[in-house]
ZATI-833439 format. One record per residue: residue in one letter; chain; z, x, y of N, C-alpha, C in turn. Coordinates in Angstrom, 1 decimal. Atoms other than C-alpha are relative to their C-alpha. Example, Ala and Ser with C-alpha at 12.3 -4.5 7.8 and 13.67 -1.06 7.14 Angstrom:
# ZATI-833439
<rec code="A" unit="A" n_pz="0.0" n_px="0.9" n_py="-1.2" ca_pz="7.8" ca_px="12.3" ca_py="-4.5" c_pz="0.0" c_px="0.9" c_py="1.2"/>
<rec code="S" unit="A" n_pz="0.0" n_px="-0.9" n_py="-1.1" ca_pz="7.1" ca_px="13.7" ca_py="-1.1" c_pz="0.8" c_px="-0.8" c_py="1.1"/>
This chain:
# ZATI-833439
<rec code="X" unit="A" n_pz="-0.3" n_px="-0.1" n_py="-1.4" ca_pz="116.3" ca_px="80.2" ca_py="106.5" c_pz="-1.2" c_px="-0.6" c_py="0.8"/>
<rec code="X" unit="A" n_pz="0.8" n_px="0.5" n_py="-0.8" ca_pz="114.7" ca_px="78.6" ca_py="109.5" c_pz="-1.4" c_px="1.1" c_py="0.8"/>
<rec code="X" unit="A" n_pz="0.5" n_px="-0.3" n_py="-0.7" ca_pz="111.7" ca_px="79.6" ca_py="111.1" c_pz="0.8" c_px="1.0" c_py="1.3"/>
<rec code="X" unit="A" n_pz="-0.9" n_px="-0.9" n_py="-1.1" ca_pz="113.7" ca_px="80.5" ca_py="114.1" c_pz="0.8" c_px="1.0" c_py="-0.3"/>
<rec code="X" unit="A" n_pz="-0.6" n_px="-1.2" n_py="0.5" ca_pz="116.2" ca_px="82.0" ca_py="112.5" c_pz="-0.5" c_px="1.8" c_py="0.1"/>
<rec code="X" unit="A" n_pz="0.8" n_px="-1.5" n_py="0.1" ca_pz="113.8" ca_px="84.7" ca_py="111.6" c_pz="-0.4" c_px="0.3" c_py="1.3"/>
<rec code="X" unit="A" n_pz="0.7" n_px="0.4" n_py="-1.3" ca_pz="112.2" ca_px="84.5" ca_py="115.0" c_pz="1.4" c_px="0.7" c_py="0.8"/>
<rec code="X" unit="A" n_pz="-1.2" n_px="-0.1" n_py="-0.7" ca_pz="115.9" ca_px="85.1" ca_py="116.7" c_pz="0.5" c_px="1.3" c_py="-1.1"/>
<rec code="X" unit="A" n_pz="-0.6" n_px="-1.5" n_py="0.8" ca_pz="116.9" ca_px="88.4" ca_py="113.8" c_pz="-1.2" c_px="0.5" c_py="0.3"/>
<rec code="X" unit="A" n_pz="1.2" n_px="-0.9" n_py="-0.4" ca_pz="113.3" ca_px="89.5" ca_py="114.7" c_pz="0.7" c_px="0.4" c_py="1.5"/>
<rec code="X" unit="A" n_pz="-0.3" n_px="-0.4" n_py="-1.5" ca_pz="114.4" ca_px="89.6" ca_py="118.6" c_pz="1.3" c_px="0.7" c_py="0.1"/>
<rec code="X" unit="A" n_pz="-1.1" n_px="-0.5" n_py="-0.2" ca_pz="117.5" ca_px="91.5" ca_py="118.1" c_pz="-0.2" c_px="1.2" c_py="-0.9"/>
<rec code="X" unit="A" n_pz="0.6" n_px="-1.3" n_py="0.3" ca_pz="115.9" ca_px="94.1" ca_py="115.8" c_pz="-0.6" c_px="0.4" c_py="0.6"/>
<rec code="X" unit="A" n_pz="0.4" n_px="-0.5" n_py="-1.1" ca_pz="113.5" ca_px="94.5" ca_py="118.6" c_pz="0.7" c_px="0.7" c_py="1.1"/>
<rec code="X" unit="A" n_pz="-1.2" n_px="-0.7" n_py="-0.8" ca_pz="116.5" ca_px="95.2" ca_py="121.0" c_pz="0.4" c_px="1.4" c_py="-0.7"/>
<rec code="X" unit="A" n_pz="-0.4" n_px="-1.7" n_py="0.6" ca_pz="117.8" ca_px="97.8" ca_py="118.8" c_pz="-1.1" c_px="0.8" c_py="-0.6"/>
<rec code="X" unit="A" n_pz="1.0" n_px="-0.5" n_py="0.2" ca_pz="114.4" ca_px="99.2" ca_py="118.0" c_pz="-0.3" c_px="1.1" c_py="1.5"/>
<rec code="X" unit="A" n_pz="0.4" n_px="-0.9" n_py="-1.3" ca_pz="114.6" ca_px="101.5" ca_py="121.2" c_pz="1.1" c_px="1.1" c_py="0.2"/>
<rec code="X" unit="A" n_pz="-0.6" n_px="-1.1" n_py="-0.3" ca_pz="116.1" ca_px="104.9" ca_py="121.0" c_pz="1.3" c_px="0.3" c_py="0.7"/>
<rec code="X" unit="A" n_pz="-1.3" n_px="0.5" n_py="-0.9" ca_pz="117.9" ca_px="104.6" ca_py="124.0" c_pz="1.7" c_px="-1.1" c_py="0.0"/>
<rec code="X" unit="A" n_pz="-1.2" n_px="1.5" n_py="0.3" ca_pz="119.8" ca_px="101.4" ca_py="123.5" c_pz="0.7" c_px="0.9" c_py="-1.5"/>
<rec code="X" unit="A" n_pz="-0.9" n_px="-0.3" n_py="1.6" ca_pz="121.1" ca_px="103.0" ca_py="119.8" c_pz="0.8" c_px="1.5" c_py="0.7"/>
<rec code="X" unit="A" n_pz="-1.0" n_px="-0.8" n_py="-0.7" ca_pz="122.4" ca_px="106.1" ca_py="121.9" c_pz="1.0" c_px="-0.8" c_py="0.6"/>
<rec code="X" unit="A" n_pz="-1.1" n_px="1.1" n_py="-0.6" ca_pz="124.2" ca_px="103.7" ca_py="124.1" c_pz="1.3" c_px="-0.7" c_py="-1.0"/>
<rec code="X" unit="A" n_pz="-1.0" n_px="0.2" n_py="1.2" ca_pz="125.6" ca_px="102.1" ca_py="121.1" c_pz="0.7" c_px="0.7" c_py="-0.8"/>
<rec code="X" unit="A" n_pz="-0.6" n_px="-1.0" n_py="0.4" ca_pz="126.6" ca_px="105.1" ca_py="119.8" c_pz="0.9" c_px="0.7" c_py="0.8"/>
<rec code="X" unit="A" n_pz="-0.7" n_px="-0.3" n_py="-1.0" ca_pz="128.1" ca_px="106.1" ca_py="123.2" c_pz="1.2" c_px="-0.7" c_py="-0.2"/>
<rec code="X" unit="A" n_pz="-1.1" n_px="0.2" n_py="-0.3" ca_pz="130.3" ca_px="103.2" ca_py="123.2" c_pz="0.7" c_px="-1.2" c_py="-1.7"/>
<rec code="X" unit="A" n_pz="-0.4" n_px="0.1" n_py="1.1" ca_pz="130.8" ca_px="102.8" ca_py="119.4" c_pz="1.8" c_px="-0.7" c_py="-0.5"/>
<rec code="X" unit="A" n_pz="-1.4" n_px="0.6" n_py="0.2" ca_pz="134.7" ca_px="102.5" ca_py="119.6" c_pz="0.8" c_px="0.0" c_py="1.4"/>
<rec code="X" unit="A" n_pz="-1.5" n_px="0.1" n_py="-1.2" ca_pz="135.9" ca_px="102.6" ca_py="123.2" c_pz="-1.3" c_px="-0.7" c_py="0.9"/>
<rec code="X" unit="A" n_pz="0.5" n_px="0.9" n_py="-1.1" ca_pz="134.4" ca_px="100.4" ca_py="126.6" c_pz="0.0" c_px="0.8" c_py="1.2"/>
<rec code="X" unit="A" n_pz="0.4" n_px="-0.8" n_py="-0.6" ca_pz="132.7" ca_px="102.5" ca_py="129.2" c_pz="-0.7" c_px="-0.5" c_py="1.6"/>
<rec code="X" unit="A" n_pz="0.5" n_px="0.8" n_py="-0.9" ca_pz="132.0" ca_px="102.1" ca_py="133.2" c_pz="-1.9" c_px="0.1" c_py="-0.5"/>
<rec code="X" unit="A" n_pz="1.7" n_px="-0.3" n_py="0.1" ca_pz="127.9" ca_px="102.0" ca_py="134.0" c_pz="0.0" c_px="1.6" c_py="0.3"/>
<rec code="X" unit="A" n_pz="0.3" n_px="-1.5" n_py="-0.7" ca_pz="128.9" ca_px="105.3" ca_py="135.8" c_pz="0.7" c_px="0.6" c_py="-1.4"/>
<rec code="X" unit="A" n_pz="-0.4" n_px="0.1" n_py="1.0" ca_pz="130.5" ca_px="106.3" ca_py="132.5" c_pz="-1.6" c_px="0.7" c_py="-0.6"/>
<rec code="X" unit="A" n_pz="1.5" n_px="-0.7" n_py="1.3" ca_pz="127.4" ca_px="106.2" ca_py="130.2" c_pz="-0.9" c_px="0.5" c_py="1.0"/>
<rec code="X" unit="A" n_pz="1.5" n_px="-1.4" n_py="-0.7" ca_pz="124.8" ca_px="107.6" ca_py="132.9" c_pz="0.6" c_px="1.5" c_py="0.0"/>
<rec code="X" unit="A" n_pz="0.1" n_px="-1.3" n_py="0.7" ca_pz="126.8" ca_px="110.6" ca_py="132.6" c_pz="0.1" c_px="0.4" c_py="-1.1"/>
<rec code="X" unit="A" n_pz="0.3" n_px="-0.2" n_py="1.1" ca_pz="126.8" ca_px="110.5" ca_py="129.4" c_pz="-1.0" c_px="0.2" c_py="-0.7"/>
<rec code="X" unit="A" n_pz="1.2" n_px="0.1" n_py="0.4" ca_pz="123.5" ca_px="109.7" ca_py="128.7" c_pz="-0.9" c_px="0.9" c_py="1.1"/>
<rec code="X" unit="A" n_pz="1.0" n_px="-1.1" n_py="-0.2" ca_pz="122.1" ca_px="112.0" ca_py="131.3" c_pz="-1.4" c_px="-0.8" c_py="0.9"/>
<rec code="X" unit="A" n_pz="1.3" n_px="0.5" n_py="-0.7" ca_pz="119.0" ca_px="109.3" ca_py="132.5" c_pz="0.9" c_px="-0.8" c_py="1.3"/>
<rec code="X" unit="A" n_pz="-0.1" n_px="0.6" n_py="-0.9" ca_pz="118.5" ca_px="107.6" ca_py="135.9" c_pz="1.1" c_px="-1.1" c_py="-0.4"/>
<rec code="X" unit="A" n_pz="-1.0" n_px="1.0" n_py="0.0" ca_pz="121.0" ca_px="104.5" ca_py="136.6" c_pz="-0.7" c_px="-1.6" c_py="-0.1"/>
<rec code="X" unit="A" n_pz="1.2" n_px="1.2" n_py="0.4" ca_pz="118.1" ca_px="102.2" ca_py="136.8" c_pz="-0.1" c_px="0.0" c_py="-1.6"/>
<rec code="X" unit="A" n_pz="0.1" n_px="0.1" n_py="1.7" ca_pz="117.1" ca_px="103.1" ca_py="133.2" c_pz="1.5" c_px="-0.5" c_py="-0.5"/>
<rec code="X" unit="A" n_pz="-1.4" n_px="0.0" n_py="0.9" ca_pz="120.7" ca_px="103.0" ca_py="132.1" c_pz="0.5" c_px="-1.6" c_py="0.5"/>
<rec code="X" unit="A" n_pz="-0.3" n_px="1.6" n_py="-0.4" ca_pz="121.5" ca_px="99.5" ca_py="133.8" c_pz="-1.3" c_px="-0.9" c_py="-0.7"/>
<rec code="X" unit="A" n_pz="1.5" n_px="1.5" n_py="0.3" ca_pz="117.9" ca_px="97.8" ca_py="132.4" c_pz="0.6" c_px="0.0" c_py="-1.2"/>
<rec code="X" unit="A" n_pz="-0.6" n_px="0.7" n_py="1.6" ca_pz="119.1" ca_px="98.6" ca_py="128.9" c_pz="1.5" c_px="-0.8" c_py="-0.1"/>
<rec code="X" unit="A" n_pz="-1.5" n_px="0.4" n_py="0.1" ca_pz="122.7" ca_px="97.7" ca_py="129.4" c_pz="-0.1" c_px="-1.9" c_py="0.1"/>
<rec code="X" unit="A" n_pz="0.3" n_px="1.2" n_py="0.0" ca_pz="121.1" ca_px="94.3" ca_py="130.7" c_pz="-0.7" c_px="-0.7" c_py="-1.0"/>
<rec code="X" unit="A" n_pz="0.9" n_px="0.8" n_py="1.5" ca_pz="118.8" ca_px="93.4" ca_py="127.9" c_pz="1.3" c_px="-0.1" c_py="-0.8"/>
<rec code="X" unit="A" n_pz="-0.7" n_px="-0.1" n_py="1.1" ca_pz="121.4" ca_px="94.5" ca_py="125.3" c_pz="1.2" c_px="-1.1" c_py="0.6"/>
<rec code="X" unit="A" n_pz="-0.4" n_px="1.2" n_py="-0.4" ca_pz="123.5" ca_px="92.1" ca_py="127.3" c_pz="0.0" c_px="-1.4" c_py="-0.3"/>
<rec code="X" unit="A" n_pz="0.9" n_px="1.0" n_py="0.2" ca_pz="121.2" ca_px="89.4" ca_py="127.5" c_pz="0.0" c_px="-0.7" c_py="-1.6"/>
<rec code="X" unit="A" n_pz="0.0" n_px="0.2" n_py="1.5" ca_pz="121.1" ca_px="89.7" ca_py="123.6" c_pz="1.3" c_px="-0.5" c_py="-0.5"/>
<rec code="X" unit="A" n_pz="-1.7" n_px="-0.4" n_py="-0.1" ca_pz="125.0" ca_px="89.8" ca_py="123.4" c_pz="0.1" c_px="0.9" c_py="-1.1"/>
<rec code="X" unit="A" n_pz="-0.2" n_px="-1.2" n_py="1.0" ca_pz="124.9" ca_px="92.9" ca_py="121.8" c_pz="1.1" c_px="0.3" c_py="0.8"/>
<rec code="X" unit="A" n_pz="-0.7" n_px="-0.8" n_py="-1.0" ca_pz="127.1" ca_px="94.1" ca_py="124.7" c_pz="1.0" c_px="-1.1" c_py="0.8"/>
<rec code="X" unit="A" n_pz="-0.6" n_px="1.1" n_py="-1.4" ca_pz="129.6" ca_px="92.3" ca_py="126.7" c_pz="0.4" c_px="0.7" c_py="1.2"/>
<rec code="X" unit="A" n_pz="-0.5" n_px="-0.2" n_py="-1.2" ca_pz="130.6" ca_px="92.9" ca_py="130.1" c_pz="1.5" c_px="-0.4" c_py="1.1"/>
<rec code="X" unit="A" n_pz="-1.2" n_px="0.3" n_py="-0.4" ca_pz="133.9" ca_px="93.1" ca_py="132.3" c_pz="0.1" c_px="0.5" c_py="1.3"/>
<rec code="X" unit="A" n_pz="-0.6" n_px="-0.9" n_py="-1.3" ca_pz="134.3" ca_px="93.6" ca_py="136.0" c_pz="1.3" c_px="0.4" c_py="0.1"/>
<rec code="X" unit="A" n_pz="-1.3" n_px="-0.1" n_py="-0.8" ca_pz="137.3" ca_px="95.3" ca_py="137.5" c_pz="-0.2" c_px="0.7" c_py="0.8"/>
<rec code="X" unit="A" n_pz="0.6" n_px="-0.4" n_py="-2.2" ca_pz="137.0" ca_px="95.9" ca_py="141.2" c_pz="-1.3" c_px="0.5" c_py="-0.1"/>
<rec code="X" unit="A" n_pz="1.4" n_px="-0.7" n_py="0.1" ca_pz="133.9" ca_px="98.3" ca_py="141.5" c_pz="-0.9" c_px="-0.1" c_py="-1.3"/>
<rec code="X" unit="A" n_pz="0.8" n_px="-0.5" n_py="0.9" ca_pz="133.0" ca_px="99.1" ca_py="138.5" c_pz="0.3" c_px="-1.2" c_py="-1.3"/>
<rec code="X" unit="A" n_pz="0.1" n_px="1.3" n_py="0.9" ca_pz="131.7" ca_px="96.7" ca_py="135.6" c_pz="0.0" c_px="1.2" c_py="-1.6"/>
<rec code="X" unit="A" n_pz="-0.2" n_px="-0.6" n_py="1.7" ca_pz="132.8" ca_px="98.0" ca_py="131.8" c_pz="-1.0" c_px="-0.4" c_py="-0.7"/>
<rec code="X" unit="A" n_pz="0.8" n_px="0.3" n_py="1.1" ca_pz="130.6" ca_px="97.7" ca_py="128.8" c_pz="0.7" c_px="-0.2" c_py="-1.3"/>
<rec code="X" unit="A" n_pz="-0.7" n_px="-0.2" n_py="1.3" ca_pz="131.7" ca_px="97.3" ca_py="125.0" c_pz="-0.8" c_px="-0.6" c_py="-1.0"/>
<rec code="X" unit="A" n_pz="0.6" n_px="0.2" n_py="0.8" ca_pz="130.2" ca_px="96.4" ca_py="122.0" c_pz="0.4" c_px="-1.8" c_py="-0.3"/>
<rec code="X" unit="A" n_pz="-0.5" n_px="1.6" n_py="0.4" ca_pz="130.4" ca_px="92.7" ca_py="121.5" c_pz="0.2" c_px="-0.2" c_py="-1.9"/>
<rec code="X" unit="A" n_pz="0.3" n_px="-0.1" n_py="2.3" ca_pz="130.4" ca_px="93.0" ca_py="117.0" c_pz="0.2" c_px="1.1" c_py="0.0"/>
<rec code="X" unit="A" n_pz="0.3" n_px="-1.3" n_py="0.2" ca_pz="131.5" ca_px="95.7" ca_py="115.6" c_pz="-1.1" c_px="0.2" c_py="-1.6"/>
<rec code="X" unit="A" n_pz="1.0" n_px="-0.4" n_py="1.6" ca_pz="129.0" ca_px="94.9" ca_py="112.5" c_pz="-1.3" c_px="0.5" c_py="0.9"/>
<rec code="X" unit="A" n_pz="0.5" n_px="-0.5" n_py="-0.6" ca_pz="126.7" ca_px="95.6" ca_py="115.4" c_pz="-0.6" c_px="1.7" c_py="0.1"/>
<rec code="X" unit="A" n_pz="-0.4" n_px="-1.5" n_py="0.0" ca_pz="127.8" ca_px="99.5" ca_py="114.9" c_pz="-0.4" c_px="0.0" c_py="-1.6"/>
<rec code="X" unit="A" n_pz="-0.6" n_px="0.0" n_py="1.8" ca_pz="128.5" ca_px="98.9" ca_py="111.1" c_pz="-1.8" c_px="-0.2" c_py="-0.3"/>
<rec code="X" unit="A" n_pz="1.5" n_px="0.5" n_py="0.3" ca_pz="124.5" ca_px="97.6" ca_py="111.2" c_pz="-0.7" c_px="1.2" c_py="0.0"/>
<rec code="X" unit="A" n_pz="0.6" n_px="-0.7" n_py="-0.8" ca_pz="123.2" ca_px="100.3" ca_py="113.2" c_pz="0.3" c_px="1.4" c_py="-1.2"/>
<rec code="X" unit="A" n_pz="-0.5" n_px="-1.1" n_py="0.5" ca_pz="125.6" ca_px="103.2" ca_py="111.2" c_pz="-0.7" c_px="-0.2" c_py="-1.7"/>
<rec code="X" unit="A" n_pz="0.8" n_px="0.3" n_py="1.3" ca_pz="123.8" ca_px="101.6" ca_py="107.7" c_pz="-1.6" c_px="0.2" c_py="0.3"/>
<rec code="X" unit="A" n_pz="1.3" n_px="-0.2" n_py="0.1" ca_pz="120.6" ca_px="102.2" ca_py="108.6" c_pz="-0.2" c_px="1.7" c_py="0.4"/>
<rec code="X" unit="A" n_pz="0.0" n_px="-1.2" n_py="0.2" ca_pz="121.3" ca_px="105.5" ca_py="109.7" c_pz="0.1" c_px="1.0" c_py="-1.4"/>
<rec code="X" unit="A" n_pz="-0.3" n_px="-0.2" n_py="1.3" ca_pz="122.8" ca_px="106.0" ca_py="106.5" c_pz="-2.0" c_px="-0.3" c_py="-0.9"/>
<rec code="X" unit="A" n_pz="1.5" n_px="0.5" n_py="0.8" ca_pz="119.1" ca_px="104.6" ca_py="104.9" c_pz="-1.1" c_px="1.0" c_py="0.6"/>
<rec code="X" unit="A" n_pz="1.2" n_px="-1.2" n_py="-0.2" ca_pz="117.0" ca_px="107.6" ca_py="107.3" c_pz="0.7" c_px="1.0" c_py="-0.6"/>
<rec code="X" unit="A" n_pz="-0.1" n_px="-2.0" n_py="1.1" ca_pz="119.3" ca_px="110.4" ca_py="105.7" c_pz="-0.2" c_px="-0.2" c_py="-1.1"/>
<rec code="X" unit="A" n_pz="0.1" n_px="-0.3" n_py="1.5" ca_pz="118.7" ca_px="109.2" ca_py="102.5" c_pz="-1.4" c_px="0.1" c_py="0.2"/>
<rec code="X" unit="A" n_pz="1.4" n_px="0.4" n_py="-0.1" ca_pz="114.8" ca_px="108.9" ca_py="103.4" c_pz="0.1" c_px="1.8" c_py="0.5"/>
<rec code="X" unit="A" n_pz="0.0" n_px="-1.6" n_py="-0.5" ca_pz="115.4" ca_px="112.7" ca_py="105.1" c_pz="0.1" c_px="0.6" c_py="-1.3"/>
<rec code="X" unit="A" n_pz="0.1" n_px="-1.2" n_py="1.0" ca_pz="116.6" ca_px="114.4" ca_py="101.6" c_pz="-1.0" c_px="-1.2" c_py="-0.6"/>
<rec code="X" unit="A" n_pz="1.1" n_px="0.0" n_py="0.6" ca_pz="114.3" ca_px="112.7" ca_py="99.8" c_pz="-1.0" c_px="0.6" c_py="-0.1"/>
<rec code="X" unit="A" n_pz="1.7" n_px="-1.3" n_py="-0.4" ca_pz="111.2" ca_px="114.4" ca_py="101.6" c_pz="1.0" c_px="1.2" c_py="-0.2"/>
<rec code="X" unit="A" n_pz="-0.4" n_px="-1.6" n_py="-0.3" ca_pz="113.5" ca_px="117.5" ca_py="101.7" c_pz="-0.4" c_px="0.5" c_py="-1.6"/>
<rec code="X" unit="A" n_pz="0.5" n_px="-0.6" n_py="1.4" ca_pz="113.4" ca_px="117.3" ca_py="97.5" c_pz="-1.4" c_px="-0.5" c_py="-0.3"/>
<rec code="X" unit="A" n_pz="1.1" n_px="-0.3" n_py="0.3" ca_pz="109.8" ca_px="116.3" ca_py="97.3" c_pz="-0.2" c_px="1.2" c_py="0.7"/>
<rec code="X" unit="A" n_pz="0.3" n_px="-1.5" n_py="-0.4" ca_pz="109.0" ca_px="119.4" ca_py="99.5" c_pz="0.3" c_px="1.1" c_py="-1.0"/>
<rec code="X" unit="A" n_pz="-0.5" n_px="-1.4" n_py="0.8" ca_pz="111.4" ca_px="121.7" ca_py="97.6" c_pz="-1.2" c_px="0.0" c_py="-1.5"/>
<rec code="X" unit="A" n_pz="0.5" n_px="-0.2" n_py="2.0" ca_pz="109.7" ca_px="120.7" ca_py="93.9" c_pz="-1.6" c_px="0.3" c_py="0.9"/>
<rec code="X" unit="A" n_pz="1.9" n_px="-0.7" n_py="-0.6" ca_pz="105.8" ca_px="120.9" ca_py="96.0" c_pz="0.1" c_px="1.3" c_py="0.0"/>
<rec code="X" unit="A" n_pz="0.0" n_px="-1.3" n_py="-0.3" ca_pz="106.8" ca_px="124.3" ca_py="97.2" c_pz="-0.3" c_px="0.6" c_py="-1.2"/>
<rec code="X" unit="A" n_pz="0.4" n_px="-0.7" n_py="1.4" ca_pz="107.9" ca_px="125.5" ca_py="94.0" c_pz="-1.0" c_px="-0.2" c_py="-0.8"/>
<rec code="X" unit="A" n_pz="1.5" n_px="0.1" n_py="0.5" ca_pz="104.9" ca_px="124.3" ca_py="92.4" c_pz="-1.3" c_px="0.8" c_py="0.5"/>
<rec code="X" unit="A" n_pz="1.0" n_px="-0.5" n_py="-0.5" ca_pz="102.8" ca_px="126.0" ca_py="94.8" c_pz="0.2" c_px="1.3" c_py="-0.4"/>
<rec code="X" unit="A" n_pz="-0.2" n_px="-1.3" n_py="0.3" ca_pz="104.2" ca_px="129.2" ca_py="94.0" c_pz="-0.6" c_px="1.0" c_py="-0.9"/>
């Protein structure tokens, strides 16, 4: 692979490297949501919730759709989701892991 390449999957790990934005994407996982939509969803200011919606945009993680007032959101990839839902998959396996070193330490301690 190119230089860039790497360089351009580095800047889109960084996008999804932010808490926020992976709720978002988990918000609108299988259906397309106004902005008014995920702020109540998500609960934060409309500023916060529009800066990420714009980056993840920017990236085209996200596409966008006006109709009349309000502008939709949706997931532009669903390997996007499928990416995101695999690495989740990779901290629960990292979660029991520590759960069974813990368990066998304990019992050792005993």
């Amino acid at each position: 692979m190119s230089k860039r390449l790497y360089e351009i999957h580095a800047d889109i790990c960084k996008t999804l490297g932010n808490a926020r934005r992976i709720e978002i994407l988990n918000i609108l996982n299988d259906r397309e949501l106004t902005v008014s939509e995920l702020i109540e969803s998500i609960g934060a200011p409309a500023a916060n919730v529009s800066q990420h919606l714009s980056v993840m945009r920017q990236k085209g993680i996200l596409t966008a759709r006006r109709e009349g007032n309000n502008i939709y959101y949706k997931v532009s990839n669903d390997k996007v989701i499928r990416a995101c839902n695999l690495m989740r998959e990779v901290l629960f396996d990292q979660i029991e892991e520590g759960k069974k070193i813990a368990r066998k330490f304990s019992a050792k301690s005993r």
